[in-house]
C-alpha positions in Angstrom: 82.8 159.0 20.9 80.9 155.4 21.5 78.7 153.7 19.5 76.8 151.3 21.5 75.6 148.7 19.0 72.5 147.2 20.8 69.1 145.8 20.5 67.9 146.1 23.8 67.1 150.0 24.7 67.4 149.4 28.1 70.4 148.3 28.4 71.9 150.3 25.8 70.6 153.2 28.3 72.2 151.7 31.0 75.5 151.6 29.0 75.0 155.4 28.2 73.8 156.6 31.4 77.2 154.8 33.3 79.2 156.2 30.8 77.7 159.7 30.6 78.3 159.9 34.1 81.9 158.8 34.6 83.9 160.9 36.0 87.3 161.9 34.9 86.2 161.2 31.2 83.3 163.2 28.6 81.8 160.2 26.6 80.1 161.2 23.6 77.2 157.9 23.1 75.5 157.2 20.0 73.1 154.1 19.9 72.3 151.6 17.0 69.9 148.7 17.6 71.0 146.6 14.3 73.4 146.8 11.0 71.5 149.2 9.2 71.8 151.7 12.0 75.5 150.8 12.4 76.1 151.9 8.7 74.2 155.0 9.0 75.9 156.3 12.2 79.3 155.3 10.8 78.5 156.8 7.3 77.6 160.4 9.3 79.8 160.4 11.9 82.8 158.9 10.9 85.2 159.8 13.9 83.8 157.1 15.8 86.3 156.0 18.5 84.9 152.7 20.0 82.2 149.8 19.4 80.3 148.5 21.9 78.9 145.4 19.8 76.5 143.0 21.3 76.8 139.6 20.2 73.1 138.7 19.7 71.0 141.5 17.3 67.8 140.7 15.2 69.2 140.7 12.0 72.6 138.1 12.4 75.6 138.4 14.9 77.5 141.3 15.9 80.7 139.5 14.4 79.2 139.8 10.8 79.0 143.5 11.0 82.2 143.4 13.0 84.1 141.5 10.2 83.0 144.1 7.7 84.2 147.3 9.9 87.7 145.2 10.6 87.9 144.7 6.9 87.1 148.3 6.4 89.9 151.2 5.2 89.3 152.8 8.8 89.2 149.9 11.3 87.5 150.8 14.9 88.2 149.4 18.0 85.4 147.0 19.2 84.5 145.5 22.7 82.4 142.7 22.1 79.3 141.9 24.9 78.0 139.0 25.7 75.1 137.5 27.5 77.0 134.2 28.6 80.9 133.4 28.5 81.6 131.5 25.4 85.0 130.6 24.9 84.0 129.9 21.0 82.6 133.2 20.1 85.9 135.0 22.0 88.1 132.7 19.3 86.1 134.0 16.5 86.2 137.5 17.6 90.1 137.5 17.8 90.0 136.9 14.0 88.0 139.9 13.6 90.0 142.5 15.5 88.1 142.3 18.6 89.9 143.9 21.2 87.9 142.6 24.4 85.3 140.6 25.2 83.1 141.3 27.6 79.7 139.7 29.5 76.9 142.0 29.2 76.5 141.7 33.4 80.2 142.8 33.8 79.8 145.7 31.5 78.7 148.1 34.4 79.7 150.8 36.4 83.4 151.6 36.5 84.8 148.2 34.4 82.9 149.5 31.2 84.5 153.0 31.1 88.1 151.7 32.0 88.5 149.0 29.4 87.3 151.4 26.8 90.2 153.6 28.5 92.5 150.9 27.9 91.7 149.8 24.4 91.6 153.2 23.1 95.4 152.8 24.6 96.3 149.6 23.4 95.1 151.1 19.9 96.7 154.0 20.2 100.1 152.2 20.7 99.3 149.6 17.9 98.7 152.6 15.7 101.6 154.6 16.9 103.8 150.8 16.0 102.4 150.6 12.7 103.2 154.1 11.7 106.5 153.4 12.7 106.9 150.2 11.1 105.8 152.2 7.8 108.3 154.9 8.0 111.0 152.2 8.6 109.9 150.2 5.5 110.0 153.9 3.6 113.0 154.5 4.5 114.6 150.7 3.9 113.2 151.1 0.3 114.7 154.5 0.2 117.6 153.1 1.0 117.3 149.4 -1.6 116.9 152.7 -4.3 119.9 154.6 -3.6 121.9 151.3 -3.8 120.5 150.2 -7.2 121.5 153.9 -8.4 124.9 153.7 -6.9 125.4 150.4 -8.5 124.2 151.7 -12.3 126.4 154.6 -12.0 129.2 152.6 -11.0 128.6 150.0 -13.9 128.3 152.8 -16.3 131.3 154.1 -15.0 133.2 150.7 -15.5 132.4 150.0 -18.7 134.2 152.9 -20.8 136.7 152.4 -18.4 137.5 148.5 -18.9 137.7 149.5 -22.6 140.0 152.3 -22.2 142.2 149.8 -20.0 141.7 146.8 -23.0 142.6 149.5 -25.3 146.2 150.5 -23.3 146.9 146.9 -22.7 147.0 146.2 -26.8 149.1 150.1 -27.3 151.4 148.8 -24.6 152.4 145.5 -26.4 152.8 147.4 -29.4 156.5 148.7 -30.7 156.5 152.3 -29.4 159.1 154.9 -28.0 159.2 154.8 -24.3 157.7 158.4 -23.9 154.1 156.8 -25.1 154.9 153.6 -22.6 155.6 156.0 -20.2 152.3 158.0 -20.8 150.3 154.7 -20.8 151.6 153.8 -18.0 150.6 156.8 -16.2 147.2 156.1 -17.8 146.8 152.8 -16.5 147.5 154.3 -12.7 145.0 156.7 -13.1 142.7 154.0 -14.6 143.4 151.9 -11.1 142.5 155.1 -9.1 139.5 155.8 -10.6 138.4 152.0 -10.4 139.2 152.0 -6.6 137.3 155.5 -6.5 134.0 154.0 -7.7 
């Protein structure tokens, strides 16, 4: 689904008949002449795929109502047209998301339908990156939250046992029959097990 964001009917008809007629590939073409229109379309038809965005429209530059979709919760792919080739505006549109920048004369029969074809695959990827860039962080916090329990339970674990060991250390130095030095002796191995254990 396309949403050719133009003010200039003809053209925008020219942009929907090439790409109505494509072979190989069903577009779907809405058509918005300024921002208005733009927040309408996207309000009712959300699934949106692609922007066509001309630069020029009567009520400010297509890289205002760019910037506000690219800021958006959803961000769409946009292809940015152009009547002239103007290095300056292709700078500003990289800030914004844009994903190509084309001039409005270039824009015609097959070069139109296979850059949309290749956005909507560079996006795809860049999607399918960022989703697993989010399961990794999940799972590397997953991971930071077992260690912070493993090191609690260990610490809780140490503590009665350092003062078990304090408290056989002071028994040991005191005056008692070797049965009990034996015992505490026993107790302080199975002290040193259970440390290396945890």
């Amino acid at each position: 689904r396309v949403l050719i964001v133009d003010d200039n009917a003809e053209y925008a008809g020219i942009l929907q008949h090439n790409l109505q007629t494509f072979p190989g590939t069903k577009f779907e073409v809405l058509i918005a002449r300024n921002r208005d229109e733009v927040t309408g379309i996207l309000r009712q038809n959300g699934n949106v795929d692609i922007i066509l965005m001309d630069y020029y429209l009567p009520d400010g530059n297509g890289l205002q109502i760019t910037r506000t979709i690219y800021e958006s919760e959803r961000p769409i792919p946009i292809i940015l047209l152009t009547s002239g080739k103007d290095f300056r505006i292709a700078i500003e549109a990289m800030k914004y998301g844009v994903e190509e920048y084309l001039v409005k004369e270039e824009a015609v029969d097959t070069v139109l339908p296979r850059t949309i074809s290749n956005v909507l695959e560079r996006a795809r990827i860049k999607k399918k990156i960022q989703e697993a860039e989010h399961e990794k962080m999940i799972s590397q916090k997953r991971a930071e939250a077992i260690r912070e329990l493993v090191v609690t339970m260990c610490h809780e674990f140490n503590n009665p046992l350092a003062a078990i060991k304090i408290s056989v250390d002071i028994l040991a130095r005191a005056k008692i029959a070797p049965v009990e030095k034996k015992l505490l002796g026993e107790l302080n191995s199975s002290i040193g097990i259970l440390e290396k254990q945890i």
